[in-house]
N, C-alpha and C positions, 0 to 999 in steps of 0.2 A: 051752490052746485056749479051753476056758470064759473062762478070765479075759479073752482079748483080745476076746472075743464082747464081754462085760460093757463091756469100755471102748470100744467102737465103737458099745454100745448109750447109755452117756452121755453120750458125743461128738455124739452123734445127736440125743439130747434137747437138751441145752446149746445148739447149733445152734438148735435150732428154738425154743428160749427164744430165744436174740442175734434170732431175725427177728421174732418175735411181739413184740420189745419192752419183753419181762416183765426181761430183763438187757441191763444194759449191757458190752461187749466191754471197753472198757476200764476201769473200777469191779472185773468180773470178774476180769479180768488182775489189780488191788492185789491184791484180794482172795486172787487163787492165790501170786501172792507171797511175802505176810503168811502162808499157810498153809505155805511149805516152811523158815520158821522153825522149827528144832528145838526150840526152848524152848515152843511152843505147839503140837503137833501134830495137837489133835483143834480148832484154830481156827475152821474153815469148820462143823464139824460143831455147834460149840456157836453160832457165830453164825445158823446157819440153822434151828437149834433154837428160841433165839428172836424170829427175825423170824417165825418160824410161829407161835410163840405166841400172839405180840401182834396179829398177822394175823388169825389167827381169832376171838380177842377184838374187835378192831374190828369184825369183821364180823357177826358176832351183835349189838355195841353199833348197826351200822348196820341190820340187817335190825329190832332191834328198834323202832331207831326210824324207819322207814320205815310198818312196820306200823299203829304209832303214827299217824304222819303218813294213812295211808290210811282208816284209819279215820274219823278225825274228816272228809276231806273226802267219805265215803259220809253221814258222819251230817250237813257241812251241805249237802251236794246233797238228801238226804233232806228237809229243816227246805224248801229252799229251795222245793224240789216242792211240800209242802205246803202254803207258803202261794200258790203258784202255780194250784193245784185245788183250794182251798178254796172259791172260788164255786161252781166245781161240785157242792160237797156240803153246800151250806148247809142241804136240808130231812134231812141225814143227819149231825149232828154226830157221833155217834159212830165213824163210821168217819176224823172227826182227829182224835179225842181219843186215841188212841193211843197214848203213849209211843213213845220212838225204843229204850228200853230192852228192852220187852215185844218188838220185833220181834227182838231177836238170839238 
């Protein structure tokens, strides 16, 4: 009983990967395939091991360099502002001489 829960609850998911576009139905199908080869049995399981892997490595490699990327366009929106309101604070130089460093 449990276990046919279980595969109507993967059945489910799977599904709803095929619509979301995250898999492909037929790539899937090789895939299942390749996996009721007896000489390989835990195949899907090592393959999905590491495309998770390297999955979440990319994605730290992207978030870090987005971060990256956002920052530097705060610091030169920042640089751009200031010389944009520097007339206005010509009898106050100090409030540009500021570093863009000191403000983080």
């Amino acid at each position: 009983m449990e276990r046919q829960r279980l595969h109507q609850e993967i059945d489910k998911i799977k599904e709803s990967l095929f619509d979301e576009g995250v898999l492909c139905r037929e790539q899937f199908g090789e895939l299942e395939r390749l996996q009721e080869d007896k000489r390989r049995p835990h195949f899907l399981q090592q393959l999905f091991a590491v495309f998770f892997t390297h999955t979440n490595r990319h994605f730290n490699d992207l978030h870090t360099n987005l971060t990256k990327a956002a920052y530097e366009k705060v610091k030169q929106e920042f640089e751009n502002l200031k010389l944009k309101v520097e007339p206005y604070f010509q009898d106050h130089p100090r409030v540009l001489s500021v570093p863009w460093e000191e403000l983080n």
